[in-house]
C-alpha positions in Angstrom: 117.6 6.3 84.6 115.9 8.7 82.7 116.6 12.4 82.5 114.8 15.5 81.3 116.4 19.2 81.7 114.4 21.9 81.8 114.6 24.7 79.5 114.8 27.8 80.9 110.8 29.4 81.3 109.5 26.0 80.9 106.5 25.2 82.6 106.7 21.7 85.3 103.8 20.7 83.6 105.3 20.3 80.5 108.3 18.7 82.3 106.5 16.2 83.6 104.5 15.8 80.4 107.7 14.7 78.7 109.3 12.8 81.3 105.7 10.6 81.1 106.0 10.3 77.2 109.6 8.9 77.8 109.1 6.8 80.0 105.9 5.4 78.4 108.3 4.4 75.2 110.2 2.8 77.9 108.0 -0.2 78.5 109.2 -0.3 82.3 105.7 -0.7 83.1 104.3 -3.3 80.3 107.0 -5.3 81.5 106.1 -5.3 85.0 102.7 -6.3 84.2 103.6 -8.8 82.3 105.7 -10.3 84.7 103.5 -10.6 87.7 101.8 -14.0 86.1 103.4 -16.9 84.2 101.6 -16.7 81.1 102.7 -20.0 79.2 104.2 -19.5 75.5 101.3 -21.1 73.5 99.0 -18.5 75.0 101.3 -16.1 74.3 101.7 -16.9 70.3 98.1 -16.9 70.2 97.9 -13.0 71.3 100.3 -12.0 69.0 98.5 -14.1 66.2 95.4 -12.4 67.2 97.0 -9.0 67.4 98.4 -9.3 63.9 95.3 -10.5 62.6 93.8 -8.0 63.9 96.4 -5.1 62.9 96.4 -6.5 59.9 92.1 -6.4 59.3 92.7 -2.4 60.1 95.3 -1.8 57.1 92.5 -3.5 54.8 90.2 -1.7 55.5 92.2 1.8 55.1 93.4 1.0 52.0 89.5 -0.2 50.6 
């Protein structure tokens, strides 16, 4: 479960602005989506390949 206190003064919006960054890092909801259809493992491996590829293309072209 995650918890956030509230500092005395602080605003509900920024509350709540936390609370959503934490519980972004959480991955509750990636999993979830990922989850509602079988996705076999070869189709998997090839996202991650592509992602790397691609991840990798970007850090090229930053250092050129």
């Amino acid at each position: 479960m995650i918890m956030i206190n509230i500092k005395d003064g602080e605003s509900l919006d920024k509350a709540l602005k936390r609370f959503k960054k934490k519980f972004e890092k959480t991955g509750v909801l990636r999993e979830l989506r990922s989850r509602q259809a079988y996705e076999k493992k070869s189709v998997t491996r090839r996202t991650e390949v592509k992602k790397a590829i691609y991840i990798q293309g970007l850090n090229q072209e930053g250092q050129a």
